[in-house]
N, C-alpha and C positions, 0 to 999 in steps of 0.2 A: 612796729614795722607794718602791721596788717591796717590799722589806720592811715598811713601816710600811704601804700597803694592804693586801697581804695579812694582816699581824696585823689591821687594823682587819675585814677582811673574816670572819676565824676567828671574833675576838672576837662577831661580828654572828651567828652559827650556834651560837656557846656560849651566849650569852644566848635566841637563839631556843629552845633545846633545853631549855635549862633550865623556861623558859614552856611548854613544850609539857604536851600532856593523855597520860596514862600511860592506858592503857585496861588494861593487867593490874592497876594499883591501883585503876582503876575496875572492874575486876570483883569484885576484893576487897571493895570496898564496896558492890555490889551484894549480897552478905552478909545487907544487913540489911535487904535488900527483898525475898529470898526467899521470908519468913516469906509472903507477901501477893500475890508479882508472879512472873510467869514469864518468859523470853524463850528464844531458841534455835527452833530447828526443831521440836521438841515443845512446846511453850508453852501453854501451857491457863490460863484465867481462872482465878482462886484467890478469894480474902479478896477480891483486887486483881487488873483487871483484866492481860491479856499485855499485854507492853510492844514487840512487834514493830512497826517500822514507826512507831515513836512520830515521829519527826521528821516533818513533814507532817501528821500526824495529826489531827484535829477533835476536840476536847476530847467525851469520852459517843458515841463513834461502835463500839465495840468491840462486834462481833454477839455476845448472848447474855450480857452482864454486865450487870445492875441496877445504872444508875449514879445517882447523888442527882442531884435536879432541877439545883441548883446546880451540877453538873461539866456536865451535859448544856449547860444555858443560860448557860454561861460566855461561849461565843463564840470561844474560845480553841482556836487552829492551834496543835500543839505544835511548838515550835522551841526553839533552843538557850535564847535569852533566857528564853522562856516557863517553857521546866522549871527552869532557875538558878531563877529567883524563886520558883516552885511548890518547888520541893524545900528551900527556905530555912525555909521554913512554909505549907505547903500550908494547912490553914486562915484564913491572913490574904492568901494569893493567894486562893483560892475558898471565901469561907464558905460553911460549911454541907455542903462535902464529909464523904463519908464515912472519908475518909482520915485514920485515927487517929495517923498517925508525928509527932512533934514536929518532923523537919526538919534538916539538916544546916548546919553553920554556916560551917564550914571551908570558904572557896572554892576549894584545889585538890582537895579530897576532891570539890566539887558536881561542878568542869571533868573530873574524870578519871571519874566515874558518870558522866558524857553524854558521855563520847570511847568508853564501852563501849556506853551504850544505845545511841548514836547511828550503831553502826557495822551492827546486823541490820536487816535489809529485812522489808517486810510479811509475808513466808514465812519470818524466821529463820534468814534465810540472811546471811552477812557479809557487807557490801557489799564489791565490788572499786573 
């Protein structure tokens, strides 16, 4: 009996781990946001605003980026949920953004870009 929990108990960590969000392949695929976004400790607005701090966030609140009225008056706290479906097609989450990317499709590629963005604090620093 003490054999068959323990396998059911491993079996429940391998399966977790496997579901988990890779934040080195999310950085990878942060790749293709560079062209436009920044993060880190040096982070500076580009094309696209820095993405420090993005969890919590208030959708058009980023000091010194010219955001389209549509991102501003979205109403949109960015959280996990919020950027999965913005990052899917940003366009058909907020018309009228000025956000030219088409969107990622692959949902472990979106979970492991938000296990990376999701891990800097408003100063670019990693969270602990």
């Amino acid at each position: 009996m003490k054999l068959l929990t323990v396998t059911a108990i491993a079996f429940s960590f391998a399966i977790s781990a496997a579901h988990a969000q890779d934040v080195a392949a999310g950085k990878t695929s942060f790749n293709k946001c560079m062209a436009c976004h920044s993060i880190g400790e040096n982070a500076k607005n580009k094309v696209g605003p820095e993405l420090n701090g993005l969890d919590g966030r208030k959708s058009g609140s980023v000091e010194g980026y010219s955001y389209s009225d549509a991102n501003k008056n979205s109403g949109i706290t960015w959280n996990e949920k919020e950027f999965k479906e913005y990052i899917k097609a940003p366009k058909a989450k907020i018309p009228g953004t000025k956000m030219a990317f088409a969107g990622i499709t692959k949902q472990s590629e979106i979970d492991n870009l938000w296990a990376f963005i999701a891990q800097f604090d408003k100063d670019g620093k990693i969270k602990k």
